[in-house]
C-alpha positions as CSV (number, residue, x, y, z in Angstrom):
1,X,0.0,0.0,0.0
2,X,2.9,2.6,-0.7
3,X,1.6,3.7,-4.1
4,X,-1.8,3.9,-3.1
5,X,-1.0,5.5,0.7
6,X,2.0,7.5,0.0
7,X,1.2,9.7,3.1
8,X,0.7,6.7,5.4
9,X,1.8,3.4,4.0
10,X,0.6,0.4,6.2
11,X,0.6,-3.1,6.3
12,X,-2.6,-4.6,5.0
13,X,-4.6,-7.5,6.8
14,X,-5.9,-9.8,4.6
15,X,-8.7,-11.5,6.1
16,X,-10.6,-13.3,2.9
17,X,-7.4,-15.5,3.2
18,X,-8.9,-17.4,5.8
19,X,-8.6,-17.8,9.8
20,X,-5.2,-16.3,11.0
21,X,-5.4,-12.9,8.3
22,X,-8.4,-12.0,10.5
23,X,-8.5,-8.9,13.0
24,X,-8.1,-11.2,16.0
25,X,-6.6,-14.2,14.6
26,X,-3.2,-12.2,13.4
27,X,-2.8,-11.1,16.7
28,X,-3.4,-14.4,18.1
29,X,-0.7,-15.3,15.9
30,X,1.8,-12.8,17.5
31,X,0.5,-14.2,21.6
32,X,1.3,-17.5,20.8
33,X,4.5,-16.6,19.7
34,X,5.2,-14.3,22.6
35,X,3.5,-16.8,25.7
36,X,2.5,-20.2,24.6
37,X,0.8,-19.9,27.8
38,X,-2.1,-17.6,25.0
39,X,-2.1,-20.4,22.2
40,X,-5.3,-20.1,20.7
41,X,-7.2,-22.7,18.0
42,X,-10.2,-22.2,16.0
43,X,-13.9,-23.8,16.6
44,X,-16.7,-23.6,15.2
45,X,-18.2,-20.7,17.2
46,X,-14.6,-18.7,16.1
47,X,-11.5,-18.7,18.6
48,X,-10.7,-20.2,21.6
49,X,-7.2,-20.6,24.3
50,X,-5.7,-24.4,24.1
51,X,-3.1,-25.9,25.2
52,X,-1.3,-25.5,21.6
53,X,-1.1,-23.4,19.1
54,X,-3.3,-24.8,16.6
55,X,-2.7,-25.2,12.3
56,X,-4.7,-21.3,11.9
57,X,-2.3,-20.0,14.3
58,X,0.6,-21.3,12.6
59,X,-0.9,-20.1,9.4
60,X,-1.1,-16.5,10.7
61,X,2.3,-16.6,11.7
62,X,3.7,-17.5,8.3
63,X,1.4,-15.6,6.4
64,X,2.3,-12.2,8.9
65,X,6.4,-12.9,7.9
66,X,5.4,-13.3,4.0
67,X,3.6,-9.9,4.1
68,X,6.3,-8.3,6.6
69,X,9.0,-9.4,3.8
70,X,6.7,-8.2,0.9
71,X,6.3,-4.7,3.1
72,X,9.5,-4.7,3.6
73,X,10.5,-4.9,-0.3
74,X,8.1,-2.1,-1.0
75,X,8.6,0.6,1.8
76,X,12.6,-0.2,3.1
77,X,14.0,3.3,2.1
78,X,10.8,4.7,3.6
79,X,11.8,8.1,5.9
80,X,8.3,9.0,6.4
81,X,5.7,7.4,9.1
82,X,4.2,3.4,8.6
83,X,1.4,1.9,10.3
84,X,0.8,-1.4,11.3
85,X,-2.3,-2.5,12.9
86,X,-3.2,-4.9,16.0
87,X,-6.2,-6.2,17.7
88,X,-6.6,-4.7,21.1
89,X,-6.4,-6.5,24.6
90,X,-10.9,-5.5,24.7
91,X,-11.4,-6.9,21.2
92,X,-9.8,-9.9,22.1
93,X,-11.4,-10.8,25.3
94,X,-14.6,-10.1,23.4
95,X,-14.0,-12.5,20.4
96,X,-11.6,-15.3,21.8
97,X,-13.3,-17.9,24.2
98,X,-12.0,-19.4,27.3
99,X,-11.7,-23.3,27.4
100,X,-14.7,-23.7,29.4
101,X,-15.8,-22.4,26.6
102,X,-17.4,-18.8,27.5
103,X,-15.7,-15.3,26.2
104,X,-12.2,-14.3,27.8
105,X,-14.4,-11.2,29.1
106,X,-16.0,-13.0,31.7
107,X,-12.8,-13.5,33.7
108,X,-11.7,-10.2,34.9
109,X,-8.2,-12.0,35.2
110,X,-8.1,-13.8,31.6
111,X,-8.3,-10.0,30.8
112,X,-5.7,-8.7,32.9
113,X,-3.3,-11.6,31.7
114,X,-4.6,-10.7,28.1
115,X,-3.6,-6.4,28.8
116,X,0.0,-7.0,30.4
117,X,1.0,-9.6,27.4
118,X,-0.3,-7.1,25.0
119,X,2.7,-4.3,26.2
120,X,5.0,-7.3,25.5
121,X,3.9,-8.1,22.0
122,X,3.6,-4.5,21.1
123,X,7.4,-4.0,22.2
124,X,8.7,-6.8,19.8
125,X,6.2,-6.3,16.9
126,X,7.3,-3.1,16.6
127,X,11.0,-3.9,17.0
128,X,10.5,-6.3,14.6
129,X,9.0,-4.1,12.0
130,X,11.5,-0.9,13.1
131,X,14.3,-3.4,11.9
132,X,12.8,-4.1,8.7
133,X,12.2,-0.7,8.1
134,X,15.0,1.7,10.0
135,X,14.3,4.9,8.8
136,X,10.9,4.8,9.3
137,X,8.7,6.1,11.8
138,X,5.8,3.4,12.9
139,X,2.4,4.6,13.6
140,X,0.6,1.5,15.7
141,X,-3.1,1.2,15.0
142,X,-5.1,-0.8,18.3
143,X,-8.6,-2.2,16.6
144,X,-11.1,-1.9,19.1
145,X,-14.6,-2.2,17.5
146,X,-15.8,-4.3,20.2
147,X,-14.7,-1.1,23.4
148,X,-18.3,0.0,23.3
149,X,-20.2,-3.2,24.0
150,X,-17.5,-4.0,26.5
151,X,-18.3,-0.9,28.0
152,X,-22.0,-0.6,28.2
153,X,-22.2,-4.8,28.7
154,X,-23.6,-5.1,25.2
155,X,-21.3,-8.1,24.7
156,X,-23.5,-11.1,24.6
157,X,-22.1,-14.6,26.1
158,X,-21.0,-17.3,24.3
159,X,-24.2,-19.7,24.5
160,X,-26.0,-16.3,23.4
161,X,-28.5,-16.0,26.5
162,X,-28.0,-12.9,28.0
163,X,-24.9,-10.3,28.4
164,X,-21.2,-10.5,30.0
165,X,-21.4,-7.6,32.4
166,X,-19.8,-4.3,31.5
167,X,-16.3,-3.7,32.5
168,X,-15.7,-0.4,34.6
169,X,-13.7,2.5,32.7
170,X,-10.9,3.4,34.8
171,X,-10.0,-0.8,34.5
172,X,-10.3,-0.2,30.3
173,X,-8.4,2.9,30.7
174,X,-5.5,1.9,32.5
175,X,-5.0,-1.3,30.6
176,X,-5.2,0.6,27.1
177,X,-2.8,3.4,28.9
178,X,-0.1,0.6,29.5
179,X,-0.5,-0.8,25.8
180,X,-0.3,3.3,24.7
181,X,2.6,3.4,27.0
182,X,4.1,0.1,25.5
183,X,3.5,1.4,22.2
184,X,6.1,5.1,23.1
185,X,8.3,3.4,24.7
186,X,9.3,2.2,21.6
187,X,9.3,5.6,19.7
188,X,6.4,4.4,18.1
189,X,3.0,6.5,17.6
190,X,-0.3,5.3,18.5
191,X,-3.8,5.6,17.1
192,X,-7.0,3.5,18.5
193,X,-9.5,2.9,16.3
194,X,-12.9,1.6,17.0
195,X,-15.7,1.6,14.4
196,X,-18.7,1.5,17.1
197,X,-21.9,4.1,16.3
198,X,-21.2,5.7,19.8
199,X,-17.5,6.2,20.2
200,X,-16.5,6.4,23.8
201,X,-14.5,9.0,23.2
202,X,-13.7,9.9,26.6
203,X,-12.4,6.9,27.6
204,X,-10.1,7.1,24.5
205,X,-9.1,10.5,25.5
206,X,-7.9,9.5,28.8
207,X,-5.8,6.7,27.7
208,X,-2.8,9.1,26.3
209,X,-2.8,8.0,23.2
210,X,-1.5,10.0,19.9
211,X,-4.6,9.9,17.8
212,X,-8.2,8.3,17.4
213,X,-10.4,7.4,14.6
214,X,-13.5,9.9,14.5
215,X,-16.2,9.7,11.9
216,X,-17.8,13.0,11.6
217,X,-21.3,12.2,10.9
218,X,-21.7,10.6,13.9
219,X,-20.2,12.8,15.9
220,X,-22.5,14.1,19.1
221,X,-23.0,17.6,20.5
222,X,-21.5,15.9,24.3
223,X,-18.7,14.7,22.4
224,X,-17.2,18.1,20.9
225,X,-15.2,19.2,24.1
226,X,-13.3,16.4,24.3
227,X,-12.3,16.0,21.0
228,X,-11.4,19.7,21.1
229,X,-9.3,19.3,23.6
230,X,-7.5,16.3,22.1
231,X,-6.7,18.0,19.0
232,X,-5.8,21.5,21.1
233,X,-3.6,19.1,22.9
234,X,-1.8,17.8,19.3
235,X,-3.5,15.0,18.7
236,X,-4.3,13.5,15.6
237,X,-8.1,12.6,14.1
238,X,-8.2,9.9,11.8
239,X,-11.5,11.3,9.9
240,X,-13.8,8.4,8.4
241,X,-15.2,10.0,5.5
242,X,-15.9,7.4,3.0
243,X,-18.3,4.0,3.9
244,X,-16.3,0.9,4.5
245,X,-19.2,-1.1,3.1
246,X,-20.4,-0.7,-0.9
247,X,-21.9,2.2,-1.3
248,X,-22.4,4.5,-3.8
249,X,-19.3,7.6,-3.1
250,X,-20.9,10.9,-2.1
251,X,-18.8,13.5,-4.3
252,X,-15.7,14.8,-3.5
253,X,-17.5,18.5,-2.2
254,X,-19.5,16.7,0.3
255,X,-16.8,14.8,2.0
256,X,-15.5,18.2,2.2
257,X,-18.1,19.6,3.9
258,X,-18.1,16.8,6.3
259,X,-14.6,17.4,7.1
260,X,-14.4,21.5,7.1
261,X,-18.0,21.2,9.3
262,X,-16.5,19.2,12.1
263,X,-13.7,21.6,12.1
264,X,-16.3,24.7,12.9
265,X,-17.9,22.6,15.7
266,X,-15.0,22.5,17.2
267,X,-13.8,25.5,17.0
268,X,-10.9,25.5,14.9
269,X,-9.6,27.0,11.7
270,X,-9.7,25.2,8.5
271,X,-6.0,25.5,7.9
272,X,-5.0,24.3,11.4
273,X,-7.3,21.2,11.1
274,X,-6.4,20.1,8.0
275,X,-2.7,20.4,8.9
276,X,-3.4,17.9,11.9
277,X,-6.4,15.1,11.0
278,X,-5.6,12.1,8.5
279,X,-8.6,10.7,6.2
280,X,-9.7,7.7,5.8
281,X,-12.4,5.1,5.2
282,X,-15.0,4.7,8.5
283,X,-13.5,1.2,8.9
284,X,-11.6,-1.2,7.1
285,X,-11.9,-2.4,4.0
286,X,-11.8,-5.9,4.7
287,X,-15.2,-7.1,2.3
288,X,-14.6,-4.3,-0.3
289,X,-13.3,-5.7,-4.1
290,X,-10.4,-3.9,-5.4
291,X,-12.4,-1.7,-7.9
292,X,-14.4,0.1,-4.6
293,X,-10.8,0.0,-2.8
294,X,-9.3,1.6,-5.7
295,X,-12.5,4.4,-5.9
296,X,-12.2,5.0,-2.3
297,X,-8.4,5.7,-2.6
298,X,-9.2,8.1,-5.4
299,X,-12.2,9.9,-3.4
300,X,-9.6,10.1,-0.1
301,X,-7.1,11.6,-2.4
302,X,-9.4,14.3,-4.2
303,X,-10.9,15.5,-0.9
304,X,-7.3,15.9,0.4
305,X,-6.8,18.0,-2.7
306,X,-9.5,19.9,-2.0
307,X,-9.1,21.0,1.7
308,X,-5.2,22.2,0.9
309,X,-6.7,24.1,-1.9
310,X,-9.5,25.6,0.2
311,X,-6.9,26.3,3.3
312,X,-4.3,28.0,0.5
313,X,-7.9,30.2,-0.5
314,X,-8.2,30.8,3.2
315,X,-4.4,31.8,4.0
């Protein structure tokens, strides 16, 4: 994706490839490797801990080194910033069952144990990709789409009657601050992203990290202080301005709009906003075919366009 993302380059996930290029099952891949004590198989209800790693896990593993290489190749003189992408320590309680069978979220320490060996992968993923790529600067993207239900208990248990209880904020807080914390400690950057209709944004605030995804339409009246503050503060807003899903594109004036209104609401100039947010699609484009990719990438590129020629109008 240098071509196509020359202001961000990342490493793509994969997931049509099957179990192990999926949001939680790459990760997986990288726990196992770190603590066999978090070797993970696949059932039929998705993914659960065993006492080995099982044949998806060893598949994630090779197929992460076989697009680490072919990143490498492409982006190995790169000077500018990379991103690379993981599932986050909420996410993966939410989506990878216990052996009795139930989601890791139930046990309050299955997701302690889950938080603290998240800092460690974080260190040597990113070490790993800083050696492969030495004059780059890594951007590290935590995927949370499931920090709302875990939140507001909206997670439902595994035999699907009735809801895991919601887990307080200042325990999600501090164990996303220590993966945040993880993640600088490296001299890495990090961005959370969560896809959910009601972004706790406060709660992503509070963690200290770099940047969070925002998708403008949705954004809330309650919500505009704090993301004010976090850009006053110099963070960065990755804006979600094109649907993930098949859609017909909106033109390039009203993704515009979208972005230049959110801008007003929170009180900021055009010039100074544009200078710090990053566009992007609302989520990933995991179920997209490469001619929507490729339209999306055009549409992100001719909104960028236009906001540097309306902040030139404005200076």
């Amino acid at each position: 994706m240098c071509g196509e993302c020359p202001d961000l380059p990342y490493l793509p996930e994969l997931p049509a490839r099957g179990p192990g290029s999926d949001l939680i099952g790459r990760t997986a891949g990288l726990l196992a490797a770190i603590d066999p004590g978090f070797a993970v198989d696949t059932t039929t209800t998705g993914w659960r801990f065993s006492d080995a790693p099982g044949r998806a896990v060893r598949r994630a593993q090779s197929w992460l080194n076989q697009d680490l290489d072919a990143f490498e190749e492409q982006a190995s003189l790169m000077r500018g910033s990379v991103k690379v992408s993981l599932c986050g320590p909420w996410t993966l309680a939410a989506g990878i069952e216990l052996r009795t069978g139930e989601r890791a979220l139930h046990d309050r320490g299955a997701c302690a144990d889950l938080s603290a060996v998240m800092t460690e992968l974080v260190t040597a993923h990113v070490g790993e990709v800083q050696r492969r790529l030495p004059n780059a600067t890594v951007v590290v993207q935590i995927d949370e789409p499931s920090l709302s239900a875990v939140l507001t208990g909206a997670v439902s248990r595994q035999s699907g009657w009735g809801r895991l209880d919601p887990v307080e904020e200042s325990v999600v807080i501090a164990s996303l601050r220590k993966v945040v914390e993880s993640i600088r400690a490296t001299a890495a950057r990090s961005v959370i992203h969560c896809c959910a209709d009601q972004m706790p944004y406060d709660v992503i605030s509070r963690t200290g990290v770099d940047g969070f995804s925002v998708e403008p339409s949705l954004v809330q009246d309650q919500d505009l202080d704090v993301l004010g503050n976090a850009f006053e503060s110099g963070r960065s807003l990755i804006l979600g301005v094109v649907p993930a899903i098949e859609s017909p594109l909106s033109d390039v004036g009203a993704s515009v709009r979208h972005v230049m209104g959110l801008s007003r609401r929170i009180g900021f100039a055009v010039d100074a906003f544009v200078e710090q947010v990053l566009l992007a699609p609302t989520c990933g484009l995991a179920g997209a075919s490469p001619a929507y990719v490729r339209a999306v990438m055009t549409h992100l590129r001719g909104v960028s366009d236009a906001l540097t020629q309306a902040d030139d109008q404005d200076s």
